[in-house]
N, C-alpha and C positions, 0 to 999 in steps of 0.2 A: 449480565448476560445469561447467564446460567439461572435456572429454575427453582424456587426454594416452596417446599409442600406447605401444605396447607394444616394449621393444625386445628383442633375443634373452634378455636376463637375466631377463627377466621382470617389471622392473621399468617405471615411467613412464616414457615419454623425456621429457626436462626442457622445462617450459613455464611462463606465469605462472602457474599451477593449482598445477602439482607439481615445488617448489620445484627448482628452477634447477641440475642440474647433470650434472657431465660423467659423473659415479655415479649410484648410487643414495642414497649418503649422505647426500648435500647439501654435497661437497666437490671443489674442483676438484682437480687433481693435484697441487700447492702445499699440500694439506690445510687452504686456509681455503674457508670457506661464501662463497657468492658472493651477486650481489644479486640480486634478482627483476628479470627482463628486461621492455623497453617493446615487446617485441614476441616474441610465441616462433618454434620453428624450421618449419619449411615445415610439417611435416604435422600440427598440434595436438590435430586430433579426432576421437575414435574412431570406429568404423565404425558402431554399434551404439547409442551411448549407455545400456546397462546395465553396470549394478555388481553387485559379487558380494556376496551377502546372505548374511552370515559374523558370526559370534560376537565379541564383545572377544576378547583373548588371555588364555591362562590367565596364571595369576601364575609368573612367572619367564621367559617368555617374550618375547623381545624385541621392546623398541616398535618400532612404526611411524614410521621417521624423518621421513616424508611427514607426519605428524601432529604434529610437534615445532617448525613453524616456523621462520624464521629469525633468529636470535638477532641478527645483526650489523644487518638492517633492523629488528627489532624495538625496536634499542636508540637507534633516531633518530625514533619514535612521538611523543616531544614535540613533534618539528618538523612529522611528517608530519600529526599528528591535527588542527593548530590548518589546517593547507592543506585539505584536504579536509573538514574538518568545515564550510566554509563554504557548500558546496554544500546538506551534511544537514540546517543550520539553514535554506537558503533552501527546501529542498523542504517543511520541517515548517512555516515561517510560512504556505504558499502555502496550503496545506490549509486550515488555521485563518482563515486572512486572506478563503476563499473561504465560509465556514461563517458567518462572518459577517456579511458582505456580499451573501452572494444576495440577501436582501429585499427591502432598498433596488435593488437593480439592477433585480431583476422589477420590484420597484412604479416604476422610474423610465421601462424601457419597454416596460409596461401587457404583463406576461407572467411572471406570479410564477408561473403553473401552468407552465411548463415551465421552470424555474431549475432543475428537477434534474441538464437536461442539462447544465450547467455544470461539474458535478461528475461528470457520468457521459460525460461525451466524454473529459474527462479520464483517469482511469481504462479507459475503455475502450481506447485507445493505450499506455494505462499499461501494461495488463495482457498487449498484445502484443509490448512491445519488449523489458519489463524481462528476461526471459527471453532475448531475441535477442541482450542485451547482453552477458547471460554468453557466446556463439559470438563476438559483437564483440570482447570484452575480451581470447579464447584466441587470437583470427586476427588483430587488430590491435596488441594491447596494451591492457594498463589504462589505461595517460594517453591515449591517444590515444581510447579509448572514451567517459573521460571529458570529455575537452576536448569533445567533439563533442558530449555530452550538455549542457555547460554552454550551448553557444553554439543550439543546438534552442531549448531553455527560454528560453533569455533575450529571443532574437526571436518566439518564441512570446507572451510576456509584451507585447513592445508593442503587437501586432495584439491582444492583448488593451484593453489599454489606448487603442488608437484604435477601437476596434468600432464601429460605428455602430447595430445591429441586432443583436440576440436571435441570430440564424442566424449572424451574422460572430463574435458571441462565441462561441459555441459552438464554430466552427472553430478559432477561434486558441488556443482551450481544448486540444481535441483535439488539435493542433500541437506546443504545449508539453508534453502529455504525452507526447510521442515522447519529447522530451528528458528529463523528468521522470523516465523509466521506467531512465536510467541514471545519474542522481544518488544515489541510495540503493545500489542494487545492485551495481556496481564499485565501492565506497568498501567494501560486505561482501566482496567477493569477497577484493578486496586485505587485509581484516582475516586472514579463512580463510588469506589463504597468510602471511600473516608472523605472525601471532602463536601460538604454543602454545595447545593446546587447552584445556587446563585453563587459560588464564588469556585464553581468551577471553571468555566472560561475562563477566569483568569489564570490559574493552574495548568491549567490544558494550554495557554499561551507559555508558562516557562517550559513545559514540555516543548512548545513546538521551537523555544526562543533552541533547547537542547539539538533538538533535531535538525534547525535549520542551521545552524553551529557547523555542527556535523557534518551536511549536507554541501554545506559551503567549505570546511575542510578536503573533505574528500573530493573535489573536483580537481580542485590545480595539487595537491599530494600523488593524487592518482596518475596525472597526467605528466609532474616529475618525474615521480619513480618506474614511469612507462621509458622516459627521456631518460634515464641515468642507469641506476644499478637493472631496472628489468620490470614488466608488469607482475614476476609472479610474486614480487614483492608486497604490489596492495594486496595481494590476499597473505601471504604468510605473516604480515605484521598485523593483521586484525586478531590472530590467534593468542598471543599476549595479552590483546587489549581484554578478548573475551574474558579468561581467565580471571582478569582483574575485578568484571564486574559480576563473574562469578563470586569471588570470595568477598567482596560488598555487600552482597547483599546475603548473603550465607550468615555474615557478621551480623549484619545492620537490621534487617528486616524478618525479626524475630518476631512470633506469631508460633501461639501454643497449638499443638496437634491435639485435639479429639476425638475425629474418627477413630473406628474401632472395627470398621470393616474389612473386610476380607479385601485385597485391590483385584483378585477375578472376578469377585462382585462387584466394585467399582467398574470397571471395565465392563462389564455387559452393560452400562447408562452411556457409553460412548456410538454413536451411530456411524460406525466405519461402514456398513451398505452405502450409506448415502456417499460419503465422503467419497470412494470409489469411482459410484455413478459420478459424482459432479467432475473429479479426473481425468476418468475415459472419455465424458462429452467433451471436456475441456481441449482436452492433447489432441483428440480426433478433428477438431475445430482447426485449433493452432496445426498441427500436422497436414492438413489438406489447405493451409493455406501461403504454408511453406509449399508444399510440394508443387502447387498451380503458380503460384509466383518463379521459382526458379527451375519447372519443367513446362507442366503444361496444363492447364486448366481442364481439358478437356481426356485427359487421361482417365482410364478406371480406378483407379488408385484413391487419385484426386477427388472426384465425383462420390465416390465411396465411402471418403471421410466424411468431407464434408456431408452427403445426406445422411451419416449415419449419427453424427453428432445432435440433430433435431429431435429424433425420437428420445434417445439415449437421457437428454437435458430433460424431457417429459416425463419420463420413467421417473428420474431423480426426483420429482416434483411431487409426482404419486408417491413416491416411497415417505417424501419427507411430512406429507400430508398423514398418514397412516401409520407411521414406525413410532415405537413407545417412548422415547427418548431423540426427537432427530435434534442434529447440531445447526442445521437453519429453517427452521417452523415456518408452515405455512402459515399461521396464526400472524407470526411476525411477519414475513415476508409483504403480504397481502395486507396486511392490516394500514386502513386508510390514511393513518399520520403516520405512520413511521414507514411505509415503499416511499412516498416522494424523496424525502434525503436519502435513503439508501439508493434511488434511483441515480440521484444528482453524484452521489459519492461515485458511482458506477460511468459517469459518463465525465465527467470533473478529472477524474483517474486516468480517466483513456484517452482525453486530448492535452493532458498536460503532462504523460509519461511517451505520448507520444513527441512530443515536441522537445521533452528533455534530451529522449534518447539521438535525435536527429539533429538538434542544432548542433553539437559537435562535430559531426560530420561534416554538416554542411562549412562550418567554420575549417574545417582541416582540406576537405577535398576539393570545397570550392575557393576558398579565402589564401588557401595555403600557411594555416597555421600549424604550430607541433603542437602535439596533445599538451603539453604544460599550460601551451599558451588558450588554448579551448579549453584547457582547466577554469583557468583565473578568468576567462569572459564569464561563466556562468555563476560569476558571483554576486554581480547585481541583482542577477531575479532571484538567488537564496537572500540574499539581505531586504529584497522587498517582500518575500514571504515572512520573513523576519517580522519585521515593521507588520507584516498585518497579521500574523498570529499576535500579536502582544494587544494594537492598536485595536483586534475583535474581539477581544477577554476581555480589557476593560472597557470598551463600548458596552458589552453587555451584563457588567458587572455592576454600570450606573444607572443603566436603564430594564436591567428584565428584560428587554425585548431584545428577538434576534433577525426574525421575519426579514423586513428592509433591508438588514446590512447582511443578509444572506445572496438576498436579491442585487444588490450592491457588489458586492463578492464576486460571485457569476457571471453577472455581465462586464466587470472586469476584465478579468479570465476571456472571455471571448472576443471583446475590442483589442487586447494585447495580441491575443493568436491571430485577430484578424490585422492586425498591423504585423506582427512577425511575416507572414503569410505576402503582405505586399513588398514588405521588404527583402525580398530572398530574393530577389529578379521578377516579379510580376510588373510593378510597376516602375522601382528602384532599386539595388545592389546595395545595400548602407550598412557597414556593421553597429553603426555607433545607433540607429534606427531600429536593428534589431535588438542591441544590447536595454533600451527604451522600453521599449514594448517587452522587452521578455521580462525588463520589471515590473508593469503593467500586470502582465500576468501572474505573476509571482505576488506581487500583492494582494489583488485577489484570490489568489487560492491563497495564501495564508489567512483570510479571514474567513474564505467560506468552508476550510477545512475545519477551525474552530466552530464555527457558527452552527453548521450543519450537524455537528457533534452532539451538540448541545441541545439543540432541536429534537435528535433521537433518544436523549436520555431524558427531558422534559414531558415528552409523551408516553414514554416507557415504562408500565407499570412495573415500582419497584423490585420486585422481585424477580424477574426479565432482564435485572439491569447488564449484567454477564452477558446472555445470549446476543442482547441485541447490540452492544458493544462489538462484541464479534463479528456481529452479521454485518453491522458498518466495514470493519475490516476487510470481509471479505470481499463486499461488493469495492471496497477499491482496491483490490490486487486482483480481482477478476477484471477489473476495468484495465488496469494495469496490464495483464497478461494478454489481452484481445485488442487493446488499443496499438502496443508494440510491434503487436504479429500483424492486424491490417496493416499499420505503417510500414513495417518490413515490406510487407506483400504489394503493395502502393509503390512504392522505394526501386523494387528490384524489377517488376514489372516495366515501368515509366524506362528506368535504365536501359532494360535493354529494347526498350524500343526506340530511343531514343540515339543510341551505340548503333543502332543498326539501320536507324534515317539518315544519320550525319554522316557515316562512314564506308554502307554502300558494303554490297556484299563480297564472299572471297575469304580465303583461307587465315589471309593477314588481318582481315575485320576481326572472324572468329576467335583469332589469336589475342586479340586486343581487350573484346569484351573478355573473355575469361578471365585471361591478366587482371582489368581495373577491377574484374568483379570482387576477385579474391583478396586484391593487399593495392593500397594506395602508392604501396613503393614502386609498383609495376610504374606509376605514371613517369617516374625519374627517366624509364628509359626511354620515355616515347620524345620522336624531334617534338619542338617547342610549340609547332603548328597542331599535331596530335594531341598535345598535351590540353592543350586550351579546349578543344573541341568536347575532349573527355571531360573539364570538367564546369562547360555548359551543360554538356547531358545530365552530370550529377548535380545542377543547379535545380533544373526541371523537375528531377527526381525527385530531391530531397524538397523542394518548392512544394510539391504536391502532397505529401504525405503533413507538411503546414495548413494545408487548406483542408484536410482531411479533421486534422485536429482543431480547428476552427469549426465545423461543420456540429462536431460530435460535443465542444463546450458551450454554442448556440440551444443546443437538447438539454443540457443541464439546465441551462437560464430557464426555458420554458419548464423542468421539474421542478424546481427550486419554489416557481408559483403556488403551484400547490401544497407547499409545507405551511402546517396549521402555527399559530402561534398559540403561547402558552404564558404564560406568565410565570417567573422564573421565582422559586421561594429565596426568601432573605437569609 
């Protein structure tokens, strides 16, 4: 992802991006491959951050040895995958652990309408750093980007776990997604440069086999330990785990320093103007979408943000266009193979984080389950993500191609939401209907999250490979953080209008909607007749914000068309 100069041959000069060496081969003068360095050589990132938008190679023409990885680190992957994979399992529990949990947290204190932020401060950090990481990973090193990532998250997690206040959790949410944002992304980067291209999908499948592990862990644990000793439990026990894959990889994933740079000098190739801008448009976005969902749309406040977020994203766009070093290039951005799957990551993100975050809800508020029990429903669609991260690495491992089964993927994903969507009460109530379709979905995204991947590092000229790995990241935890915050804003709106048709106005209405908005416990006290009523309303609610995330995985299908094929090297 990260940039590597150009030296008289025209070749890379050697960085952790584009493979290590004193050639362009990938040989030192001894003619053996060397290892991917813990740190590259003073000047690692290019001036410009764009890539040159070029065809595969005709056939008989010689690969690209930048594209070939490195054989001798790749052949210590059993060692290196179980050390770093601990991180990818602890990012993928967090998720899940927090998807099941909001509930109970809102309803514990008396603030369930604004538990999206929990999930969207996260992401919202997510979506600025993870990008920053690939400049961190070029300018410091891979370990060291990641060691810093682990130890962010990890103290992020306790101040999660000691929160006292709705606003303190939210911060230390936000906090650990600093960290959060290079757990995933440096463990891709470091794949991209050691393994062979053609036989990364399947790599990127055990990564996802880790994640979806994870992922599927962290539902029903979360929603136990919500139901037993406390939620602030799922965050105080990640802080251990972090630790652990701190000293993993500290051990494990040794990688010589040669930098000799100053790190003030380092640090001025990092583009925090931008980082900033994308922030303030971000928060002023999510911030004016909260405030018009649970006050009033029409407020100046409201009106405020939101117009003010439009310009703001412009700005960032200009800046990222002209700044000497920016962390997501317009070159990349715009560049004609690689916006389509970053587009798809971007909209793929936002109706399948929306639909995570919500069917638990809908299963507790409407269904009348306990969060253990909306734990353990949301394991079928991690296991069909499962299934098709593995089932899309080797598809594309026997054939080169990713095109179709990308296409494939997507429309998946969308038939699933769109049956999740009929099954919420549109047409039918069925959980065994939804639990179906939510594997449907989960299927497909596990193969178009590989697929897509794959896609961007196929077209990628090598030396990009960093940046634009990142820029994937980013665009799905921006998808991620705008997808959550319309569904909230979809979610709370539907609600109270809905609390305020069926129930008719009056002091004792007002009383009510407040109540359910805040904590599900509220419902216990209302007679059996109020009860029910309250949780049609959140039927419709949570219904809607289903057809909302159908709408936006329907966008990705139509992006996903426009990704180029490539032919993947052996």
């Amino acid at each position: 992802m990260a940039l590597g100069n150009r030296n008289s041959t025209g070749h890379a000069a050697p960085s952790e991006t584009s493979p290590l060496l004193a050639n362009a081969y990938g040989k030192t003068s001894d003619g053996k491959l060397t290892i991917v360095p813990n740190e590259p050589i003073e000047e690692p990132v290019g001036d410009d951050g764009r890539i040159r938008d070029e065809e595969a190679p005709e056939m008989g023409q010689a690969p690209n040895p930048l594209m070939e990885g490195l054989p001798e680190v790749a052949a210590k992957m059993h060692i290196l995958l179980p050390a770093v994979g601990i991180g990818v399992f602890l990012a993928a529990a967090d998720q899940t652990i927090i998807v099941s949990t909001y509930a109970k947290i809102g309803s514990e204190m008396n603030a369930l309408n604004s538990t999206s932020w929990i999930a969207t401060a996260y992401f919202l950090t997510l979506t600025t750093f993870q990008p920053l990481y690939g400049k961190f990973s070029d300018i410091f090193g891979r370990k060291m980007a990641l060691l810093i990532a682990y130890t962010i998250f990890g103290v992020g997690c306790l101040f999660c776990g000691v929160a006292r206040t709705m606003p303190e959790l939210i911060a230390a949410r936000a906090f650990a997604g600093i960290g959060g944002g290079g757990m995933s992304t440096v463990v891709s980067i470091l794949l991209s440069d050691i393994i062979p291209l053609r036989e990364r999908g399947k790599w990127q499948g055990y990564l996802n086999i880790i994640y979806a592990t994870g992922a599927a862990s962290g539902a029903p644990i979360g929603g136990l330990l919500a139901d037993s000793i406390g939620w602030r439990w799922a965050f105080l026990a990640q802080t251990p785990i972090c630790a652990l894959a701190f000293i993993a990889v500290y051990f494990k994933l040794d990688l010589p320093a040669v930098s000799r740079a100053h790190w003030v000098t380092r640090l001025g190739h990092i583009d925090f103007l931008g980082a900033s801008l994308l922030i303030i448009a971000t928060c002023s976005l999510l911030v004016g979408l909260d405030l018009g969902s649970n006050t009033s749309w029409t407020s100046t406040l409201t009106i405020s943000l939101l117009g003010a977020s439009v310009p703001i994203y412009a700005l960032f766009m200009v800046v990222e266009h002209y700044v000497t070093h920016p962390f997501a290039p317009s070159g990349i951005i715009f560049n004609r193979l690689l916006s389509p799957p970053l587009i798809c990551n971007f909209f793929a993100f936002a109706g399948y984080m929306t639909m995570l975050f919500y069917i638990p809800l809908f299963f507790q508020a409407v269904s009348g389950y306990t969060s253990t029990e909306a734990g353990l429903l949301l394991i079928p669609g991690i296991v069909g993500s499962v299934t098709g991260s593995v089932g899309g690495g080797i598809i594309m491992q026997k054939t080169g191609k990713y095109f179709w089964l990308t296409i494939v993927g997507y429309t998946m994903m969308a038939t699933g939401m769109a049956c999740i969507f009929l099954c919420s009460g549109v047409l039918v109530t069925s959980t065994v209907g939804t639990l179906i379709a939510f594997s449907l979905t989960g299927l497909g995204g596990g193969i178009s999250v590989t697929t897509t991947l794959i896609a961007l590092v196929a077209c990628a000229d090598p030396s990009d490979m960093a940046i634009v790995t990142a820029c994937s990241y980013l665009f799905r935890s921006l998808g991620s953080a705008v997808g959550v915050s319309l569904g909230a804003a979809l979610v709370q709106q539907r609600l109270r209008d809905q609390l305020a048709k069926m129930l008719g106005d009056g002091e004792e209405t007002e009383e009510i909607v407040r109540g359910v908005r805040e904590s599900l416990e509220y419902l216990e006290k209302l007679s059996p007749e109020v009860r029910e009523v309250v949780r049609q309303c959140y039927k419709k609610a949570v219904s809607a914000s289903f057809g909302l995330a159908g709408l936006v995985l329907v966008a990705s299908v139509i992006s996903a068309m426009f990704i180029r094929e490539r032919k993947l090297s052996r």
